[in-house]
N, C-alpha and C positions, 0 to 999 in steps of 0.2 A: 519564469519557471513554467515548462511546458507539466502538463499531469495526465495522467489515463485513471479516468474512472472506472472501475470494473465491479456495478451494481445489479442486479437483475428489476428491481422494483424501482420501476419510474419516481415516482414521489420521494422511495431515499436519496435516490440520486440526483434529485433538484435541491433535497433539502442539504444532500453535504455539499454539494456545488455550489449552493448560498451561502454556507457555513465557512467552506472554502475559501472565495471570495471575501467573504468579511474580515479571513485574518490574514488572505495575501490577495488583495485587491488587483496584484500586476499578472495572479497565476491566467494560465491559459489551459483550458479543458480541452486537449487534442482530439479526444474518444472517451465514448461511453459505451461500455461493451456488458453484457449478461449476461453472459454462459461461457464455462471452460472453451469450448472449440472457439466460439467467435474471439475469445480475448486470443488464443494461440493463433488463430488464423490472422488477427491486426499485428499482431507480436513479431511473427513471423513477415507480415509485411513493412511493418514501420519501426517496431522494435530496436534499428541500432542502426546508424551512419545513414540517417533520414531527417526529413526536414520537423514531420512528424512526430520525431521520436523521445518519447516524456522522459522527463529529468526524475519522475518519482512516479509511483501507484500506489492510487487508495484504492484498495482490493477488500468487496466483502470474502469473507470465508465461506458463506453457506449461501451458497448460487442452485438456482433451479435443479440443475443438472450435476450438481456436487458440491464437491467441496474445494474451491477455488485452489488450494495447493495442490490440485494434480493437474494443472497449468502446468506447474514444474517439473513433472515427470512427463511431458509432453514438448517442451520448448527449454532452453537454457534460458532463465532472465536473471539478465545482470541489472536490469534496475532496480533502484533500492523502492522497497516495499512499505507501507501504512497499511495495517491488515485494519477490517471495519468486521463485528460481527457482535451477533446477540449474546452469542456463546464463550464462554472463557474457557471452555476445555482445549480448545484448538490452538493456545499460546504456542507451545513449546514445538510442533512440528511450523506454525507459522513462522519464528524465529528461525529454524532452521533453514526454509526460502526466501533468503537476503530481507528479510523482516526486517525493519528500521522500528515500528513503535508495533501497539496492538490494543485496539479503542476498543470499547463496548459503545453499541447503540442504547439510545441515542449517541452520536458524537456531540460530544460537549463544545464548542469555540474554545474556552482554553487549554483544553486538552489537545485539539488538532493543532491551534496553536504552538503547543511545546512540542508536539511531535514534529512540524515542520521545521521550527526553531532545531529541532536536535539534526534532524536531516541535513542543514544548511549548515551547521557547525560540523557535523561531521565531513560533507564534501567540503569545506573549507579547510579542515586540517587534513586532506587526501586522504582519509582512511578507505583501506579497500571495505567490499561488501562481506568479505568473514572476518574483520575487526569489527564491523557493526552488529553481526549477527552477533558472535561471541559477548560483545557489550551488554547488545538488546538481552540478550539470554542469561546474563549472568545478573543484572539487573532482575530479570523476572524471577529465576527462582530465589534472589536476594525479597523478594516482596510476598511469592508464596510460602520464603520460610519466617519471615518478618511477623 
């Protein structure tokens, strides 16, 4: 499983690269990218029918220079999404950017755990990326009205 990490702060991003690896030992970190233009400038290079181009992304939310979902107002990405961020206000619009899970920092191991586990069962039963959005989202406000 190729993955693009898209962190701005060095240290997070070694420490979910190790976290990463600890629950999928086979993953392969393509890019590490920190800031909305650099991630759309790699997107746009490697992004799709490339040797480079990740099967998933663990995306913080709150990057130097924004707020990592206007990526998506900048680039079409069809790969499926692991949003990372301090903040829990930003679910519902990250759901809406082919969002697969949506972590709080620190990432816990079992939690990236189940969210990769969900990611690989979903491309396992072909679900497109708005039967996962839809999922991921119906789920979440299933938990904010819980």
């Amino acid at each position: 499983m190729q993955l693009l990490l898209v962190e701005d702060e060095d240290m997070a991003a070694r420490k979910l690269a190790k976290t990463l690896f600890s629950v999928e030992p086979t993953a392969t970190v393509v890019a590490i990218t920190g800031s909305i233009q650099e991630t759309v400038d790699w997107l746009r290079t490697y992004g799709s029918a490339h040797v480079r181009s990740p099967d998933l992304i663990l995306m913080d939310l709150e990057l130097a220079d924004g707020q990592s979902v206007q990526i998506f107002d900048q680039i079409q990405v069809t790969t499926p999404v692991i949003f990372t961020t301090s903040y829990d206000e930003y679910a519902l619009r990250a759901f809406r950017a082919s969002g697969v899970d949506y972590l709080l920092k620190p990432v816990q191991k079992e939690e990236l755990q189940a969210a990769i586990l969900k990611f690989i069962r979903q491309r396992a039963l072909g679900q497109s990326t708005a039967g996962q959005t839809s999922d991921a989202l119906r789920q979440l406000v299933q938990a904010l009205h819980g």
